[in-house]
N, C-alpha and C positions, 0 to 999 in steps of 0.2 A: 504493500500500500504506500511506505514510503516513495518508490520510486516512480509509482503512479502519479504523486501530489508533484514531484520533480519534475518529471512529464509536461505536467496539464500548466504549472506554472510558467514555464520554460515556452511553451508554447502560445499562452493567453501574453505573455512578454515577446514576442515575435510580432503577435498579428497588432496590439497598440502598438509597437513601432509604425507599422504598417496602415494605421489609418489617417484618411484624408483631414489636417486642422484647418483652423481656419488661418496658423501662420501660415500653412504649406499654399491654400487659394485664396486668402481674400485678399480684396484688397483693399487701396489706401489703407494701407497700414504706415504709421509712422515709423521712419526709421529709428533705432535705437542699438545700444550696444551689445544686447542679447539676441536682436533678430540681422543686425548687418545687412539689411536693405542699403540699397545704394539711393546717394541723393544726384538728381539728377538739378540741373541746370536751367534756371526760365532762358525761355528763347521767345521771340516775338514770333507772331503768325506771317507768313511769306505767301501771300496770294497765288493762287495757282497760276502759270505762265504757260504758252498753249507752243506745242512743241510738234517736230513734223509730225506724221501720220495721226494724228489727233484727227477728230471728225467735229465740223460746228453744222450748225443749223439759226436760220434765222427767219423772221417773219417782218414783213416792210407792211408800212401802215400807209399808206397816201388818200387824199381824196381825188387821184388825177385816176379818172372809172380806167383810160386807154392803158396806162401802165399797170393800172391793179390788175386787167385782163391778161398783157402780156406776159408778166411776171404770174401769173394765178399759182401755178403749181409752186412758185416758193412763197406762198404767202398761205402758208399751212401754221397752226400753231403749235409754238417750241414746244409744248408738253406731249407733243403727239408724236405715233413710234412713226408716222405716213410722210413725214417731212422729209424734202430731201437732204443728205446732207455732203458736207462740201469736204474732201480732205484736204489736208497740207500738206504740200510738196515736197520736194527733199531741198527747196530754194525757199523753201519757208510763209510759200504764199497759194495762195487761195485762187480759185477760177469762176467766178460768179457772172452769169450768164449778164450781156450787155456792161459790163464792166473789165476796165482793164485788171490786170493780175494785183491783188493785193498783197504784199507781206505782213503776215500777221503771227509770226512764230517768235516768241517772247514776251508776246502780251497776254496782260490778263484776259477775261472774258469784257469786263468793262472798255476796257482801251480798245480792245478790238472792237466793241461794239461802235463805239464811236470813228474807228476809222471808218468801217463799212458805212454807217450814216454818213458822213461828210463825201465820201465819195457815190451815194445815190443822190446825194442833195445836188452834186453839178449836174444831174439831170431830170430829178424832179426836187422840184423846191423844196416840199412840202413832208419830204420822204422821211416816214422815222423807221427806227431800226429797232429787234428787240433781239438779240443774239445769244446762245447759249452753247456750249460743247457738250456734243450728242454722246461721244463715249465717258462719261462719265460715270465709273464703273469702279471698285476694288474690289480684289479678289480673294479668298481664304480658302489655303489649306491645310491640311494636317489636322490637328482634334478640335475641330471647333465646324463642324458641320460644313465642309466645303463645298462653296459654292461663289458664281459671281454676285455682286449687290449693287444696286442703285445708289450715287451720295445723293441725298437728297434735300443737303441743305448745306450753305457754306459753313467750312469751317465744323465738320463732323469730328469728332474726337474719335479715339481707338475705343473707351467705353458704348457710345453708340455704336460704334461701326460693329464689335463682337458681340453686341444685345441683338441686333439684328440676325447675326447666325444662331442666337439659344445659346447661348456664350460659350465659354470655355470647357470641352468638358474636365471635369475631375483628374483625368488624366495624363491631361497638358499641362507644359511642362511653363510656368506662368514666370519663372526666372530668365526664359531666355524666350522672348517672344520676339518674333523677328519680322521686319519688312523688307521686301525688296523694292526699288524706288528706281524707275528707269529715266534716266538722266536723257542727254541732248542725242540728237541722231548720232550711232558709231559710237558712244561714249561706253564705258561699265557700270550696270547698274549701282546702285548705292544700295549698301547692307544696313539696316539699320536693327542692334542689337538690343535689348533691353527689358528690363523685368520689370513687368505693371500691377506689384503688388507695392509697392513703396507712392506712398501720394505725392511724391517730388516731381511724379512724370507729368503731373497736373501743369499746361503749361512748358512744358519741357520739347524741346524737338520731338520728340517722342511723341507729341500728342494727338498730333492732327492727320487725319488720312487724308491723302491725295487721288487725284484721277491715277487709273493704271496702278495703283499700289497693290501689292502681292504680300498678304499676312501669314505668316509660315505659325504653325504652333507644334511643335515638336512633342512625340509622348514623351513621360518621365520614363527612366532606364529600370526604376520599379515600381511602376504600374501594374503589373502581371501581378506583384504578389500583396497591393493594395488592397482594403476594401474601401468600397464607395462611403458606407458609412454605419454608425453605431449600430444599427439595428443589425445589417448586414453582418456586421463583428460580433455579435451575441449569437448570432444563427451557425457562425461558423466553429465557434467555443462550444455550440450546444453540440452539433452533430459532430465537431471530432473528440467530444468528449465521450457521447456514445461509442462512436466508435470503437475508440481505444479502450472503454470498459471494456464491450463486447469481445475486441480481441486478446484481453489477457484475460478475461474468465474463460473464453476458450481455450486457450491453450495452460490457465490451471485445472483444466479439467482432462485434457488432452495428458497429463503428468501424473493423472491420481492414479 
């Protein structure tokens, strides 16, 4: 019986190693000298800048009926999947039907919007613009339900953008959660490394998801021998505690 209690202890001290805290997933947690969360650094927000092969879409507003007609098929609106939409060149500019070639690779969505306005305006006065970038999209793989997503508003943080996938699951690895970030035409993407349990990421480069971003979530290295949670770990304690009665009263009976 002694080494049965040695057993069941030894084991019921295996699987608490083994379960999910809330130091190990949650987050904004304050860094401190027992948890060694990292602090990360404020950074200002950097507008998104529209880069080759990007797609936009735009909708002109005029009261002049003959160009509203001409134009008709681009005057669909932005929020609609039926719009056309226009890419950018590997020259950084744009082909808009009656309009010479625009360069719009570096600008926000605002600035662009305004070049394209001042360049309908030399040929309808009256012309307003309303412009948006069509792919605008980030993407998640690894343990957090992979799939493409919509931004759907500026300036999404990484806490929305992974509430949208049903977040994290438990078995992501929340220390080293990663972005890939596709920089200028020909360039290396950019790695962006970091753990979004520490609330310093609040604000932090880290914060903000971009068009085109690629959220990697890696499993933990032991996951396989986690449980999800408390209840789960009593279920596991009860049935191998059966168990291992059952097979040593077998085999003292196997000996009488």
């Amino acid at each position: 019986m002694k080494s049965v209690r040695v057993i069941i202890v030894g084991l019921i001290a295996v699987l608490m190693s083994g379960c999910y805290s809330h130091r190990v997933i949650g987050y904004l947690q304050e860094p401190t000298k027992t948890n060694k969360l990292p602090v990360y650094d404020s950074a200002a927000y950097e507008p998104y800048r529209i880069r080759v092969n990007d797609e936009i879409i735009y909708r002109l507003i005029t009261m002049d009926e003959t160009m509203s007609k001409m134009l008709g098929t681009n005057n669909a609106s932005v929020n609609t999947q039926y719009a056309n939409s226009y890419r950018v060149y590997p020259d950084g500019t744009i082909d808009i039907p009656f309009l010479k070639p625009l360069k719009i690779e570096g600008l926000t969505e605002a600035e662009a919007q305004d070049t394209l306005r001042a360049a309908f305006r030399e040929i309808i006065p009256d012309a307003d613009v309303k412009l948006a970038l069509y792919n605008k999209y980030f993407s998640v793989i690894g343990d957090a339900h992979s799939s493409r997503y919509y931004i759907y508003k500026e300036k999404m943080n990484i806490f929305q953008a992974l509430a949208m996938t049903g977040d994290v699951m438990n078995s992501g690895d929340r220390r080293h959660i990663r972005i890939i970030r596709p920089q200028g035409d020909g360039e290396d993407p950019e790695i962006l490394e970091f753990d979004i349990r520490t609330n310093t990421i609040i604000d932090s480069k880290y914060y903000y998801v971009y068009p085109n971003d690629v959220i990697y979530v890696a499993r933990t290295k032991n996951s396989f021998y986690t449980v999800p949670n408390y209840s789960g770990f009593i279920g596991i304690i009860t049935s191998s505690v059966a168990l291992l009665t059952s097979v040593l009263n077998y085999v003292a009976l196997a000996f009488k």
